[in-house]
VMD Tcl script that draws the C-alpha trace (Angstrom):
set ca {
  {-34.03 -2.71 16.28}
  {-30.88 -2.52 18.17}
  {-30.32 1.42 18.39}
  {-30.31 4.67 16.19}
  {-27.76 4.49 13.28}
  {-26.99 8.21 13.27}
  {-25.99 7.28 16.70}
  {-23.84 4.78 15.79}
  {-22.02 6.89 12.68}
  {-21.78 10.15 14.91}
  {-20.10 7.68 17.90}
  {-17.67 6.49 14.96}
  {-16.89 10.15 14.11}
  {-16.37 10.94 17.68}
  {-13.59 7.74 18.05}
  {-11.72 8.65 14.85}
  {-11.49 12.05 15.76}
  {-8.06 13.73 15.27}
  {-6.03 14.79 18.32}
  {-4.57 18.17 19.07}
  {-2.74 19.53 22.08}
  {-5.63 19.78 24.34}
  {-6.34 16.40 24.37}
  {-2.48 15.14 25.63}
  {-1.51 15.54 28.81}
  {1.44 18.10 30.50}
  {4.29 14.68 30.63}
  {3.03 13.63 27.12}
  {3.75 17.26 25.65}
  {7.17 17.34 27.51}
  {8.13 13.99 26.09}
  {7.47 15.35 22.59}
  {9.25 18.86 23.41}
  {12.11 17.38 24.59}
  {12.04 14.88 21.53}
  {11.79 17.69 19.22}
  {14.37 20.28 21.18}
  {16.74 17.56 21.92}
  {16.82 15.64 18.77}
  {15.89 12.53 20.87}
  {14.40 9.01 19.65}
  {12.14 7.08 22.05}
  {13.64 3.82 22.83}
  {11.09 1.31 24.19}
  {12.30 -2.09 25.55}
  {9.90 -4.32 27.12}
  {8.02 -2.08 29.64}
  {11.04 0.22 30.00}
  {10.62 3.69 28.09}
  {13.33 6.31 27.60}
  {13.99 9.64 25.82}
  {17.43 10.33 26.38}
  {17.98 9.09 29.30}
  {14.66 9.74 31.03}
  {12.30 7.33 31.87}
  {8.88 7.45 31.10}
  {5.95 5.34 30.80}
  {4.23 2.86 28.36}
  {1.30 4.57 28.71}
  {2.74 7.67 27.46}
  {4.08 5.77 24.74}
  {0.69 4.23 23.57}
  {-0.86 7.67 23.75}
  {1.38 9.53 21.65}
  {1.30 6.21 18.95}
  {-2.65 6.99 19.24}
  {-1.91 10.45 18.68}
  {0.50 9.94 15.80}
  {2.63 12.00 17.24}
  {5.92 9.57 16.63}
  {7.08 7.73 13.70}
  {8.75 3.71 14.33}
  {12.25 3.54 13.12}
  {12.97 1.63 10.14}
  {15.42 -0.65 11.91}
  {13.56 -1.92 14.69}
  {14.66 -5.29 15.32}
  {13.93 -7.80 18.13}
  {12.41 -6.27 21.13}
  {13.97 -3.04 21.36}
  {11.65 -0.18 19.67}
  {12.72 3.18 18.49}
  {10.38 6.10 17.43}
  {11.07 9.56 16.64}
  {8.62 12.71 16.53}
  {7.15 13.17 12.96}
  {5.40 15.75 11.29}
  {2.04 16.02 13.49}
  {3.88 15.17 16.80}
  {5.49 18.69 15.59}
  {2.33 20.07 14.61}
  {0.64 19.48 17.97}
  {3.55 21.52 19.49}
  {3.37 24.52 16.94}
  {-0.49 24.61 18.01}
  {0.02 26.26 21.56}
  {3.53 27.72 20.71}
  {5.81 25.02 22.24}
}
mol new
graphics top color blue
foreach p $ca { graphics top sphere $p radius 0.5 }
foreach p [lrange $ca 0 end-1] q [lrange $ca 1 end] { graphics top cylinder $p $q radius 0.2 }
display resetview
């Protein structure tokens, strides 16, 4: 046999397990405060990130879209991306009184 499957369903548990707060880091948590405080959209061209006009990272990009914190803009068109905090990116903040 190739392994236990209650190991293998409580591993898939454990992947699709819901984020909170504790599991984003400090610059991922200001990105969304200042998103949320600001009114800013994430604009995300190529490898270039920016709220506002601050740079930040891909990789905090791809974690909050894992964290579905942020919501795509309906008019996205060519390479430019835009996203916006939604609903749980707000929820994650109201969680630890951001």
């Amino acid at each position: 046999m190739r392994g236990d499957p209650a190991a293998k369903g409580s591993e898939m548990a454990e992947k699709s397990k819901i984020l909170t707060r504790a599991d984003l880091t400090k610059r991922q948590l200001q990105i969304l405060r200042k998103m949320r405080d600001e009114d800013e959209e994430l604009v995300y061209e190529g490898r270039c990130c920016y709220v506002g006009l601050e740079r930040t990272s891909s990789a905090t990009v791809t974690a909050l879209l894992r964290a579905c914190a942020l919501r795509a803009d309906q008019f996205n068109k060519g390479k430019v991306e835009r996203y916006t905090i939604n609903e749980t990116g707000r929820e994650i903040l109201s969680e630890g009184g951001y």
